[in-house]
MARVO-394613 format. One record per residue (C-alpha): x, y, z; residue number from 1. Coordinates in nm, 2 decimals, padded with zeros to 4 digits. Layout:
! residues N
<node east="X" north="Y" up="Z" n="NUM"/>
...
This chain:
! residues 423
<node east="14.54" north="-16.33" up="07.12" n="1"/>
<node east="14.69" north="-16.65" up="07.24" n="2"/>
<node east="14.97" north="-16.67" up="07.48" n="3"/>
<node east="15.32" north="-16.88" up="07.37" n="4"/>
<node east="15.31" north="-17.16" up="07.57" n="5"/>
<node east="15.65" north="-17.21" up="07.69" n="6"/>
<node east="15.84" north="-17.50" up="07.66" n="7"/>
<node east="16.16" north="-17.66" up="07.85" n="8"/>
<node east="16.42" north="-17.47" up="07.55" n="9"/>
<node east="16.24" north="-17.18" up="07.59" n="10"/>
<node east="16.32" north="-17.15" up="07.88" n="11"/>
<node east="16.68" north="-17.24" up="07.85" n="12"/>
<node east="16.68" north="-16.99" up="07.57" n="13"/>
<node east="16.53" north="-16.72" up="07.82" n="14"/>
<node east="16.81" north="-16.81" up="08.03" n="15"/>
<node east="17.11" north="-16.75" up="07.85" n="16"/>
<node east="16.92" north="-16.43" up="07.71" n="17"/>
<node east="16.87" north="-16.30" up="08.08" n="18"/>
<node east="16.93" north="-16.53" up="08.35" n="19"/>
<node east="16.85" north="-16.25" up="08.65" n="20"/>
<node east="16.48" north="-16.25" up="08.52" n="21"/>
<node east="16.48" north="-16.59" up="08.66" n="22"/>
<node east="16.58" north="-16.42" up="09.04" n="23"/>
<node east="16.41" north="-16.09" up="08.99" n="24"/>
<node east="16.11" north="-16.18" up="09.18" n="25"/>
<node east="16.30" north="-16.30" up="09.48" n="26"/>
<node east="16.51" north="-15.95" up="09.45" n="27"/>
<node east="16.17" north="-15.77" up="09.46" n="28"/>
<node east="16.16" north="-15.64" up="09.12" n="29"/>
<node east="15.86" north="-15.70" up="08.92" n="30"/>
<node east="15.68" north="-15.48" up="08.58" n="31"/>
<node east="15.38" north="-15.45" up="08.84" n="32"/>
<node east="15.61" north="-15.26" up="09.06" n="33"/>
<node east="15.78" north="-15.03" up="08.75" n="34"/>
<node east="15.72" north="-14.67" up="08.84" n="35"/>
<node east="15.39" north="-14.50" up="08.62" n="36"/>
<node east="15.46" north="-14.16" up="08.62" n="37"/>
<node east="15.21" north="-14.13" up="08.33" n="38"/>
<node east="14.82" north="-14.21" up="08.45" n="39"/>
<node east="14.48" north="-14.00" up="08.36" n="40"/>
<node east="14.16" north="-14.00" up="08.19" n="41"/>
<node east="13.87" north="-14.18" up="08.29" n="42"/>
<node east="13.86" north="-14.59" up="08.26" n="43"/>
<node east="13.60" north="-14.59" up="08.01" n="44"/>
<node east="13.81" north="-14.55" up="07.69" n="45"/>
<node east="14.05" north="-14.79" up="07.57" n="46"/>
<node east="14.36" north="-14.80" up="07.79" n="47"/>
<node east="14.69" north="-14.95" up="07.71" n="48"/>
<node east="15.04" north="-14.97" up="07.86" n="49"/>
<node east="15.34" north="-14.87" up="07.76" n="50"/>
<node east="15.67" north="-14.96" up="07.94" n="51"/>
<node east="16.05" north="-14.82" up="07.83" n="52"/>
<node east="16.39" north="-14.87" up="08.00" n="53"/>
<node east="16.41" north="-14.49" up="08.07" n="54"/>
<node east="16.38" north="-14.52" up="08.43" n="55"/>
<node east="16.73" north="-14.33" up="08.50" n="56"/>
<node east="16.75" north="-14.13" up="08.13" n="57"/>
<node east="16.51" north="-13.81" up="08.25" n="58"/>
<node east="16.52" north="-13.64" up="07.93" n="59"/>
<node east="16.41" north="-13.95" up="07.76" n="60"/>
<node east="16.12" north="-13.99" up="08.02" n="61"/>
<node east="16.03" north="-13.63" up="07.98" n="62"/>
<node east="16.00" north="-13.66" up="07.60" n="63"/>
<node east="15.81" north="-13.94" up="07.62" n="64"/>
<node east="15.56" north="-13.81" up="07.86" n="65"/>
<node east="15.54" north="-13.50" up="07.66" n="66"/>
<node east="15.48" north="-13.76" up="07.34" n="67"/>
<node east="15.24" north="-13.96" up="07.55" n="68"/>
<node east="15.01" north="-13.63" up="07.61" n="69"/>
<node east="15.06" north="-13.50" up="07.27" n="70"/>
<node east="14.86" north="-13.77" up="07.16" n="71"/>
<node east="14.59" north="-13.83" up="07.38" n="72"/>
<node east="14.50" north="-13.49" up="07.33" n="73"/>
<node east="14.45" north="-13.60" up="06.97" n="74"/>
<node east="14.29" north="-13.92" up="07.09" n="75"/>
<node east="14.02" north="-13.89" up="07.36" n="76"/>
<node east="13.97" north="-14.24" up="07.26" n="77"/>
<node east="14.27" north="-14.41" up="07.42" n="78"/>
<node east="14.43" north="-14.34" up="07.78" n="79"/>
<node east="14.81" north="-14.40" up="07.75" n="80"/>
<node east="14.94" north="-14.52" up="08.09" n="81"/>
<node east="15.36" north="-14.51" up="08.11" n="82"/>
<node east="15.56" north="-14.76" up="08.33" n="83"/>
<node east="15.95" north="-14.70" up="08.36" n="84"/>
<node east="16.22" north="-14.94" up="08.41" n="85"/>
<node east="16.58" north="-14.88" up="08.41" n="86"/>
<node east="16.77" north="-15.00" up="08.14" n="87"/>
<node east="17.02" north="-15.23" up="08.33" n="88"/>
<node east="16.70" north="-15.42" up="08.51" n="89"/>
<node east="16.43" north="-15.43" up="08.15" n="90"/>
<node east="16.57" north="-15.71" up="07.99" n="91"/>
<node east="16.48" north="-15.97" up="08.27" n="92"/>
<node east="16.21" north="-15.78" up="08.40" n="93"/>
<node east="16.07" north="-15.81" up="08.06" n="94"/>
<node east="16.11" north="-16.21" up="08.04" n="95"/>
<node east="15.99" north="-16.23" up="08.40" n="96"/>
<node east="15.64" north="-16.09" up="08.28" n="97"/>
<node east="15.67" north="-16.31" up="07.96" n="98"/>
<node east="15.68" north="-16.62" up="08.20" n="99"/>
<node east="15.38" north="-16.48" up="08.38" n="100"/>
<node east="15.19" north="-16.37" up="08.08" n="101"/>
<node east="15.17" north="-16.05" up="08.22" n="102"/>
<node east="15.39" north="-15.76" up="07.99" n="103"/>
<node east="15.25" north="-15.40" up="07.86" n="104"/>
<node east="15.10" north="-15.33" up="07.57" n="105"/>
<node east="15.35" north="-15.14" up="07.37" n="106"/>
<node east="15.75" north="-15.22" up="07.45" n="107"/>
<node east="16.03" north="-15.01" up="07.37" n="108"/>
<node east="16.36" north="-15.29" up="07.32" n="109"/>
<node east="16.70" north="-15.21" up="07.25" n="110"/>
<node east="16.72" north="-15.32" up="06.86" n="111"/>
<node east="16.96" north="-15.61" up="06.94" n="112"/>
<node east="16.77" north="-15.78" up="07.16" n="113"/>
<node east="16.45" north="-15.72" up="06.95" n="114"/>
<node east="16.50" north="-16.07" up="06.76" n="115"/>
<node east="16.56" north="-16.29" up="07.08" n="116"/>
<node east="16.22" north="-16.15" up="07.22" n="117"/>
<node east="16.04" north="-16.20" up="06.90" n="118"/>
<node east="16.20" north="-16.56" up="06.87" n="119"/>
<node east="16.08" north="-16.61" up="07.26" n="120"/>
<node east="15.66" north="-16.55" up="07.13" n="121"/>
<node east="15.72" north="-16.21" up="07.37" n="122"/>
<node east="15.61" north="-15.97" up="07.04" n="123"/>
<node east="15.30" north="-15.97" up="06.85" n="124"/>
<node east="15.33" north="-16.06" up="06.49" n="125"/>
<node east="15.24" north="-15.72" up="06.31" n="126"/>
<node east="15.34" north="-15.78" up="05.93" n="127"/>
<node east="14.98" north="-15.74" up="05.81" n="128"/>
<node east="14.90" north="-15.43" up="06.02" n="129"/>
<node east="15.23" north="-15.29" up="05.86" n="130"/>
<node east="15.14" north="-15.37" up="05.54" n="131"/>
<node east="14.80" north="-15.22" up="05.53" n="132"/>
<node east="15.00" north="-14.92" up="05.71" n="133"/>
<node east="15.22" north="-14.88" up="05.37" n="134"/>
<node east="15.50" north="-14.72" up="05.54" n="135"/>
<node east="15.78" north="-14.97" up="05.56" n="136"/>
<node east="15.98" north="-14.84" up="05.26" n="137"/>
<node east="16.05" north="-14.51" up="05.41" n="138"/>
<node east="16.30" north="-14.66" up="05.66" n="139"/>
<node east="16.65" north="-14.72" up="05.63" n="140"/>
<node east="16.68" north="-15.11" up="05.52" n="141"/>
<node east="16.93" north="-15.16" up="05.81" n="142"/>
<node east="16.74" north="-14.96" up="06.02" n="143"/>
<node east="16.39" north="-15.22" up="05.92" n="144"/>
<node east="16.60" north="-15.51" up="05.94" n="145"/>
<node east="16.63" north="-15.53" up="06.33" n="146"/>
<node east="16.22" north="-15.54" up="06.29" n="147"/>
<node east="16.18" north="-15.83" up="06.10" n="148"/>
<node east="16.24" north="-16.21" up="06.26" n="149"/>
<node east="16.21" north="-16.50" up="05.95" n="150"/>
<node east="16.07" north="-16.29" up="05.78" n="151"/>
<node east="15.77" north="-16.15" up="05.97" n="152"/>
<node east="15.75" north="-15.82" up="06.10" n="153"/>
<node east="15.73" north="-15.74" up="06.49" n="154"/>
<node east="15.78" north="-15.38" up="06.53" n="155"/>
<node east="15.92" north="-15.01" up="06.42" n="156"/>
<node east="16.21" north="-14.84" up="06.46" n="157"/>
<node east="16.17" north="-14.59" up="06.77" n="158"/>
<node east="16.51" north="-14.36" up="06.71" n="159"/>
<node east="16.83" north="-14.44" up="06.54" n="160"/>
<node east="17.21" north="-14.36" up="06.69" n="161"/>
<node east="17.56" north="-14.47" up="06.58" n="162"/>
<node east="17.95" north="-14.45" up="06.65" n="163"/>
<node east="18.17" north="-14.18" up="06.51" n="164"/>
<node east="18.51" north="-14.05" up="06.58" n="165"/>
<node east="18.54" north="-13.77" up="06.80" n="166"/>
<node east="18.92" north="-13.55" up="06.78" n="167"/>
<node east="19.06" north="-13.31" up="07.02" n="168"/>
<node east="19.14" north="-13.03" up="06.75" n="169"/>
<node east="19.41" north="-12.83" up="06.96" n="170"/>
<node east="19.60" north="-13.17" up="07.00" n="171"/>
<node east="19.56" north="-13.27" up="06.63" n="172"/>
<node east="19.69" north="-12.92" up="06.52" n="173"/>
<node east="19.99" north="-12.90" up="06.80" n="174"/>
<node east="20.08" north="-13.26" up="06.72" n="175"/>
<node east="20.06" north="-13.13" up="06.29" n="176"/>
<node east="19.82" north="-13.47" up="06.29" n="177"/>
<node east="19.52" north="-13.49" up="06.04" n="178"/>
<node east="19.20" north="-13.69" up="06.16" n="179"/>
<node east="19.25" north="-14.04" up="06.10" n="180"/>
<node east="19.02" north="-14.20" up="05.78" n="181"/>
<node east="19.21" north="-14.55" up="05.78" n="182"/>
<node east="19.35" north="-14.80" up="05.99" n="183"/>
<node east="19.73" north="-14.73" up="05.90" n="184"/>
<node east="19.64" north="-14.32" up="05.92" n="185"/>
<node east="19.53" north="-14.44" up="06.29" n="186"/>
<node east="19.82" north="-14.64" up="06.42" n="187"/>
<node east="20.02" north="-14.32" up="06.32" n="188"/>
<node east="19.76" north="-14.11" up="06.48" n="189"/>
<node east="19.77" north="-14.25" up="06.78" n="190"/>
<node east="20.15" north="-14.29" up="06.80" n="191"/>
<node east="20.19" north="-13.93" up="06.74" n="192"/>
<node east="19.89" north="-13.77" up="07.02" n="193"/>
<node east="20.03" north="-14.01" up="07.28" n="194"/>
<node east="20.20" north="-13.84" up="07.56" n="195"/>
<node east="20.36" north="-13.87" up="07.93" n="196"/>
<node east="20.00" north="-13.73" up="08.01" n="197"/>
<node east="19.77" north="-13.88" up="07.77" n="198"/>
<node east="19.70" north="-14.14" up="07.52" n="199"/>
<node east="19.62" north="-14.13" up="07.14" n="200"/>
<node east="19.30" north="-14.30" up="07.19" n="201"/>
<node east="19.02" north="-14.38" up="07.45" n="202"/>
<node east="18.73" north="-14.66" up="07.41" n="203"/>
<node east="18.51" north="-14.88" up="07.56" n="204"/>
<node east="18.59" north="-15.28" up="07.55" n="205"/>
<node east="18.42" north="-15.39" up="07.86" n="206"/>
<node east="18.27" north="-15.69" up="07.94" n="207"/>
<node east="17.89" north="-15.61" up="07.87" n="208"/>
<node east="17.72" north="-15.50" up="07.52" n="209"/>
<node east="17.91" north="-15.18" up="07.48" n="210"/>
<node east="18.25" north="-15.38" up="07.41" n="211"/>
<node east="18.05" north="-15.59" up="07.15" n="212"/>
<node east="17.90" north="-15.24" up="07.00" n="213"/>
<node east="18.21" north="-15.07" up="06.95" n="214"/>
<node east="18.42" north="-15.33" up="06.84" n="215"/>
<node east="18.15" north="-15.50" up="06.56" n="216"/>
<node east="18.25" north="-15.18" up="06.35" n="217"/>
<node east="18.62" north="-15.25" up="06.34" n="218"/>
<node east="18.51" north="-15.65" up="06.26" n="219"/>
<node east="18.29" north="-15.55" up="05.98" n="220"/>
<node east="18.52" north="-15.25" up="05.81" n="221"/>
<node east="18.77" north="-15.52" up="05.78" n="222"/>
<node east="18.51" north="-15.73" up="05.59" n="223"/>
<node east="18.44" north="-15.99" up="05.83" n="224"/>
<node east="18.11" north="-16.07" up="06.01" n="225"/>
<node east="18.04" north="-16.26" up="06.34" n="226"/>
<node east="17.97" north="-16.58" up="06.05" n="227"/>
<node east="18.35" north="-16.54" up="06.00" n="228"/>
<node east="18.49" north="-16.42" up="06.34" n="229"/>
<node east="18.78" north="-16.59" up="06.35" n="230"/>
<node east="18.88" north="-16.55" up="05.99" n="231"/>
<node east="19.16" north="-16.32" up="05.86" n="232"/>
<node east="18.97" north="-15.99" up="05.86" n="233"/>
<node east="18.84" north="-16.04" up="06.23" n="234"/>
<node east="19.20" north="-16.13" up="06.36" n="235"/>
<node east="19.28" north="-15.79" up="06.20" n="236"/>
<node east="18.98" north="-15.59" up="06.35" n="237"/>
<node east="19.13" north="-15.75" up="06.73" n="238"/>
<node east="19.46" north="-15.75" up="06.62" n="239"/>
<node east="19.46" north="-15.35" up="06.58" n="240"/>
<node east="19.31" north="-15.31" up="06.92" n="241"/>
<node east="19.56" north="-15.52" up="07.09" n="242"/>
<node east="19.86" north="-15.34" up="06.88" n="243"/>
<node east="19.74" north="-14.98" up="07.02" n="244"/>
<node east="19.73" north="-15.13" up="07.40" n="245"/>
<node east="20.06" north="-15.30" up="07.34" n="246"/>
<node east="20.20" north="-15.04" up="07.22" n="247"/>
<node east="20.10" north="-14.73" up="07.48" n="248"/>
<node east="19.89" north="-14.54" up="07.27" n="249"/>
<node east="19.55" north="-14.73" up="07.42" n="250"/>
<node east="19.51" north="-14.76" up="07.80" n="251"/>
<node east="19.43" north="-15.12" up="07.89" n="252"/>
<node east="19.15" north="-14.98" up="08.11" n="253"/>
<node east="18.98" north="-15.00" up="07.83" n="254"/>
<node east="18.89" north="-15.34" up="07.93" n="255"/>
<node east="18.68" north="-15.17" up="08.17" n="256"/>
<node east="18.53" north="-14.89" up="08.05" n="257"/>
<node east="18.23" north="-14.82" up="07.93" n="258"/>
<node east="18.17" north="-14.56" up="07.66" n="259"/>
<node east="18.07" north="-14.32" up="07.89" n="260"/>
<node east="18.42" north="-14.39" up="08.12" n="261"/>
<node east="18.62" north="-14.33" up="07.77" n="262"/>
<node east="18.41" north="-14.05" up="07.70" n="263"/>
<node east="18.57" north="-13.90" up="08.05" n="264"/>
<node east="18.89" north="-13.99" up="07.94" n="265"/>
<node east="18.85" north="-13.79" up="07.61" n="266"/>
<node east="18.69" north="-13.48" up="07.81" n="267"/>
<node east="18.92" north="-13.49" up="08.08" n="268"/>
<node east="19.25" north="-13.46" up="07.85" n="269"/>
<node east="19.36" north="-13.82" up="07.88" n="270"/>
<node east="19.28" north="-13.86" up="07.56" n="271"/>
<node east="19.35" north="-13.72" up="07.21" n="272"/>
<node east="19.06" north="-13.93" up="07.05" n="273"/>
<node east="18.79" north="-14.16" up="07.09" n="274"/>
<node east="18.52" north="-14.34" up="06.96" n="275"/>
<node east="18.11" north="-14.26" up="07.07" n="276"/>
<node east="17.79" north="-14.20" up="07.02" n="277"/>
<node east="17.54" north="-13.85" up="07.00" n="278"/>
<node east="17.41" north="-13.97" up="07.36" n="279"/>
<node east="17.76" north="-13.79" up="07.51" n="280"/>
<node east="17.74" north="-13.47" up="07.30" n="281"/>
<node east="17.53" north="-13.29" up="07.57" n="282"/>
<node east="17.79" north="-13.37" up="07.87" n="283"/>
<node east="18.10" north="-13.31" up="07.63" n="284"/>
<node east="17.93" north="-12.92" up="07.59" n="285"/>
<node east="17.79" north="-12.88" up="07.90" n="286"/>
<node east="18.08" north="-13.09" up="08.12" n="287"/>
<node east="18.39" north="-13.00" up="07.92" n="288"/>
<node east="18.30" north="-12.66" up="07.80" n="289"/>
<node east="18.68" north="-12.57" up="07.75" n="290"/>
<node east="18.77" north="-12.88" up="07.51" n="291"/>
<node east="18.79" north="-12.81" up="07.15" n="292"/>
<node east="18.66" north="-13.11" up="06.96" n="293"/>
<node east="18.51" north="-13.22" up="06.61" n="294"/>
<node east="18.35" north="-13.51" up="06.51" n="295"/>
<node east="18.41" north="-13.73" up="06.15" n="296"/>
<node east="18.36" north="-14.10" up="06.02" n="297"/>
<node east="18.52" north="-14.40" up="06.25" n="298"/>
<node east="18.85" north="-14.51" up="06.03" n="299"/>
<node east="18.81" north="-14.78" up="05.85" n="300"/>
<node east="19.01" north="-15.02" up="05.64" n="301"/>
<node east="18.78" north="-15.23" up="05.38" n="302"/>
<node east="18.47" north="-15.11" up="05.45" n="303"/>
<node east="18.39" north="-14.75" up="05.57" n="304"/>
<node east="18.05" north="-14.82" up="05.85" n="305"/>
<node east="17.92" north="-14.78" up="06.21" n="306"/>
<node east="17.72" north="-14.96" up="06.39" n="307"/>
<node east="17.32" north="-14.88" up="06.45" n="308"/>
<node east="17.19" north="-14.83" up="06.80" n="309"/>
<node east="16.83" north="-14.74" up="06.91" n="310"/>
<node east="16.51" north="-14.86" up="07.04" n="311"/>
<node east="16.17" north="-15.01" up="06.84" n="312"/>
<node east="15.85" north="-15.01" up="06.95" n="313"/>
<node east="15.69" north="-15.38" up="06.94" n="314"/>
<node east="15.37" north="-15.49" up="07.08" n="315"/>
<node east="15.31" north="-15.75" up="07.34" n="316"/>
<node east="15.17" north="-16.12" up="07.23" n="317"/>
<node east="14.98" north="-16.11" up="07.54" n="318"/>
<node east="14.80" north="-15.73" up="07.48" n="319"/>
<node east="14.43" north="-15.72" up="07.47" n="320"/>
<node east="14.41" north="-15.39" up="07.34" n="321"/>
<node east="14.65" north="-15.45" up="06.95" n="322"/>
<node east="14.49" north="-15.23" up="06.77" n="323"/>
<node east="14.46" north="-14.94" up="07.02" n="324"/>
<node east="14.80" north="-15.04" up="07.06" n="325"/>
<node east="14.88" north="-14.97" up="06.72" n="326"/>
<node east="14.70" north="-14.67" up="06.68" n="327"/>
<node east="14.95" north="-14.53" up="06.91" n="328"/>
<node east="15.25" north="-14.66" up="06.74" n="329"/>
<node east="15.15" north="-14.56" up="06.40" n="330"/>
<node east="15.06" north="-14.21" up="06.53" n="331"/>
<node east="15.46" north="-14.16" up="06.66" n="332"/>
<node east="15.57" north="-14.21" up="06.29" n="333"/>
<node east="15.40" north="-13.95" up="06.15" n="334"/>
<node east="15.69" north="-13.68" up="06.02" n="335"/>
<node east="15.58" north="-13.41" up="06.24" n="336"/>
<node east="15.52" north="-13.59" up="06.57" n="337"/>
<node east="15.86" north="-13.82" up="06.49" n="338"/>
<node east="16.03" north="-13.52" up="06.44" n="339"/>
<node east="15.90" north="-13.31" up="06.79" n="340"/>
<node east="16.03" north="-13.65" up="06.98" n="341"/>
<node east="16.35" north="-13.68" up="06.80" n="342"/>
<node east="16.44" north="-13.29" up="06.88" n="343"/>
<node east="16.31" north="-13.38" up="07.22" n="344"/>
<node east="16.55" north="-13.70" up="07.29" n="345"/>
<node east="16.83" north="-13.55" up="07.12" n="346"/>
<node east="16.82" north="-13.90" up="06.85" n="347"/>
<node east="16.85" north="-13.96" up="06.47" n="348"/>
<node east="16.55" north="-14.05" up="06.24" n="349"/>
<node east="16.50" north="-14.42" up="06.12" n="350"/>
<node east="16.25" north="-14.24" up="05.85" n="351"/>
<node east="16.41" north="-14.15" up="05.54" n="352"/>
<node east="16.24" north="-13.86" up="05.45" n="353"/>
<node east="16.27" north="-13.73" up="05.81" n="354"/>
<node east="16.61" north="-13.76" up="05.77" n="355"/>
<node east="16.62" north="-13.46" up="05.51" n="356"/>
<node east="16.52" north="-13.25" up="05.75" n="357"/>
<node east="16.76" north="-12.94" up="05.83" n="358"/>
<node east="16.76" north="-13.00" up="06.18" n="359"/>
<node east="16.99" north="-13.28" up="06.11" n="360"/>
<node east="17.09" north="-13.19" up="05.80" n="361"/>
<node east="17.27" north="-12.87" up="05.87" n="362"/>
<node east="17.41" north="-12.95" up="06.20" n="363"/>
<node east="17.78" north="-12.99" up="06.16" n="364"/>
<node east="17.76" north="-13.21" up="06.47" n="365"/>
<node east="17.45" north="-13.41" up="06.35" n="366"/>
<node east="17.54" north="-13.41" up="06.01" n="367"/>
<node east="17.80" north="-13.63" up="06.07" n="368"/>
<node east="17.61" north="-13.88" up="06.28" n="369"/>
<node east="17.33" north="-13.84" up="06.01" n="370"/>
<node east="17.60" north="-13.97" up="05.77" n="371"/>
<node east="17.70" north="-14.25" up="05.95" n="372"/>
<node east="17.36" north="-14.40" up="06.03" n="373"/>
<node east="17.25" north="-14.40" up="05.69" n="374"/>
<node east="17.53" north="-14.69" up="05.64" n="375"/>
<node east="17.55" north="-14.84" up="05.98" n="376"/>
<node east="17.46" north="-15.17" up="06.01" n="377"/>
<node east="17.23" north="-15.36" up="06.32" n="378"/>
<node east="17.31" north="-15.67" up="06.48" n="379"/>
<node east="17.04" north="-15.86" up="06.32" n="380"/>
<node east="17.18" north="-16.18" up="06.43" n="381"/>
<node east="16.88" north="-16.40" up="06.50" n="382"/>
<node east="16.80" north="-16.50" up="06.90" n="383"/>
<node east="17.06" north="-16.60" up="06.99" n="384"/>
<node east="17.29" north="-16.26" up="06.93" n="385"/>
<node east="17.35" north="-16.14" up="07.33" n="386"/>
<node east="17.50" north="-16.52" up="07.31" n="387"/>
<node east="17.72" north="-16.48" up="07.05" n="388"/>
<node east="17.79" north="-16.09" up="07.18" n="389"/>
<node east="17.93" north="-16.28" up="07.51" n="390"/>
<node east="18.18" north="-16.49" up="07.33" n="391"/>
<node east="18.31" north="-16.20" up="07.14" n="392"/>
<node east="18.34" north="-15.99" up="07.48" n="393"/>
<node east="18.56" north="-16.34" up="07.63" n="394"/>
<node east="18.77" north="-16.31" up="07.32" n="395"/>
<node east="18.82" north="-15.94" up="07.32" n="396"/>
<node east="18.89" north="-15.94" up="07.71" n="397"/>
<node east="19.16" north="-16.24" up="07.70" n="398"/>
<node east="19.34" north="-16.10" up="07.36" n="399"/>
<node east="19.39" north="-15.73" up="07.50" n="400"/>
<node east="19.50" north="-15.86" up="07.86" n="401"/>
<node east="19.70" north="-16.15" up="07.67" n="402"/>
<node east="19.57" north="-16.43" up="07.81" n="403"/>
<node east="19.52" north="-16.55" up="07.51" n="404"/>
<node east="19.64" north="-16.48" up="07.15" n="405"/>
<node east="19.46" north="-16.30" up="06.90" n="406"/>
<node east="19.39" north="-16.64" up="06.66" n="407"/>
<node east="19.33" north="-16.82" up="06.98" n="408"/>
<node east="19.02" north="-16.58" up="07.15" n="409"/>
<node east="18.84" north="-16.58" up="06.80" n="410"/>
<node east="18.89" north="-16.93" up="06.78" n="411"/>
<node east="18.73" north="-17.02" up="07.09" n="412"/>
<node east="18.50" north="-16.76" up="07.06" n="413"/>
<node east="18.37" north="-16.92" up="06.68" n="414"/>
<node east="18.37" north="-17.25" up="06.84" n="415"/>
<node east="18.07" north="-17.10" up="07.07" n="416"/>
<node east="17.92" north="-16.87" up="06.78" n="417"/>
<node east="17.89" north="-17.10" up="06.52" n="418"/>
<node east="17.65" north="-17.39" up="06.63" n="419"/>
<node east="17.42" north="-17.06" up="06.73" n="420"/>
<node east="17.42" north="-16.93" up="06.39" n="421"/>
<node east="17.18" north="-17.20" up="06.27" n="422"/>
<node east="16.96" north="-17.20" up="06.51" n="423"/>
């Protein structure tokens, strides 16, 4: 297979999309240097590499070990060999080994960066392997969607995971306040938990994806879109968060806190509510074991969603080995094996029919989450998203802290979006 040959936007492109890959190799960091935790068989069969950003998540790099040797003791064929990077460091590490021609076979990529690699020449084109495959209609739409780049095809979903609301059920029931299912239920919500002590509601806004993540959700149930930031809907969405800070029932430390930070805040009695994914289920159990808590559907106004998190597999443009590669991909979607991983990374199914299963089905907990994927929506935004994801974490940032007003930060915020829109 060809390499891209990379051109003087490109590289601009890379560089808004990851600048540090440009410095990584002067900080030491290379994919040569990833850790391989996973290496055996003999040379002589097919060997490909896979790479994830799983580095510091163990029990993601244990189930994917345990997946790894699941199926090369199906397939004596192919040797899987494992590299491990962690998550803060893949994105550049990544475009470093795209510049040098030099990337994994198979790549696991957060879903909203999935377009900006496939727009780079990073991913293999793999709409007619898919099509032969005859799968592709037994995913979620929104859940495809972040696989597809005008209108070809680079990858599969991996795992799925959204927002809900999690409520502290002793504080609800002493304060005689019912979980929140709108935005005006919400504002009197929070008004009512608050305390000396605590505050109605914890979240992340930071300065980095997770603000972007958790605040797309409020932006879209009030029926706008990053096309229309700055129109009456998205002033709404911002306004409501700058309200709740305003007003004492949201800590402006928000602004720096990332969903695991208001996840302590929650666990830790600061907080009556907050907004999160299934990743902090385990620590609120096994951290907090004394806190009473139930999950339910984020509050909406227009629209009831969440937002869609997760990985997808993709293969590199550069891999001599595609349809070894594949193989191995296709293998992971097959119910039962999808299903073992799933259970083992504690994640929700992209696959339909997966989805039925009781596992998920039953779960109170997971249930829930189940619900919510089903609707939530990816930021399928073309490849120039993490771009457009900066501008709304500038206008988010200077309308909480009131630097700016709420018409103002969307304003200038559009004014950066919209020329990327087109492109």
């Amino acid at each position: 297979m060809v390499a891209k040959k990379w051109n003087r936007r490109d590289f601009l492109k890379a560089s808004a999309f990851g600048a540090a890959g440009f410095v990584a190799a002067s900080s030491g960091l290379s994919i040569a240097k990833a850790s391989h935790p996973t290496k055996s068989r003999t040379r002589q069969a097919a060997t490909i590499q896979v790479i994830d950003p799983w580095a510091a998540a163990p029990q993601l790099a244990d189930a994917h070990d345990a997946q790894i040797a699941r199926f090369m003791e199906s397939h004596p064929n192919i040797v899987v060999e494992r590299s491990e990077i962690p998550f803060e460091e893949f994105r550049q590490l990544l475009i470093q080994g795209a510049l040098a021609n030099d990337i994994p076979d198979v790549v696991l990529i957060d879903n909203p960066d999935f377009h900006a690699f496939a727009a780079l020449g990073v991913l293999a084109d793999l709409t007619d392997a898919i099509g032969s495959w005859g799968q592709s209609d037994l995913y979620f739409s929104g859940h495809w969607s972040s696989t597809v780049y005008k209108g070809s095809n680079y990858g599969v979903p991996v795992f799925s995971n959204c927002l809900a609301w999690f409520t502290n059920t002793d504080m609800l029931e002493t304060a005689g306040v019912a979980v929140p299912t709108t935005w005006d239920e919400l504002r009197e919500a929070a008004a009512a938990l608050t305390t000396e002590d605590r505050f109605g509601l914890s979240l992340s806004a930071t300065h980095s994806e997770e603000g972007t993540f958790q605040w797309l959700a409020f932006l879209w149930s009030a029926g706008s879109d990053i096309p229309t930031l700055n129109d009456e809907g998205g002033q709404a969405a911002l306004q409501l968060w700058v309200d709740l800070v305003s007003e004492g029932y949201m800590s402006q430390g928000i602004l720096g806190w990332g969903q695991w930070d208001a996840k302590d805040e929650f666990g830790n009695l600061r907080a009556a509510m907050n907004m999160n994914g299934p990743w902090v289920l385990g620590s609120l159990r096994d951290d907090y074991p004394d806190v009473n808590w139930q999950v339910s559907p984020i509050p909406s106004d227009k629209v009831t969603t969440s937002i869609l998190g997760g990985e997808n597999y993709g293969i590199s443009s550069t891999s001599r080995n595609v349809e070894a590669a594949w193989e191995y991909i296709a293998w992971t979607q097959e119910p039962e094996n999808y299903k073992q991983f799933l259970k083992d990374v504690q994640q929700f199914p992209s696959r339909m029919d997966v989805a039925e299963d009781t596992y998920w089905a039953d779960d109170p907990v997971l249930s829930v989450f189940l619900a919510q994927i089903q609707q939530a929506r990816p930021r399928a935004y073309g490849a120039n998203y993490l771009e457009m994801s900066n501008a709304i974490q500038d206008a988010i940032q200077a309308a909480i802290s009131g630097q700016k007003s709420v018409k103002e930060a969307l304003d200038d915020a559009f004014a950066i979006i919209e020329p990327l829109l087109s492109e």
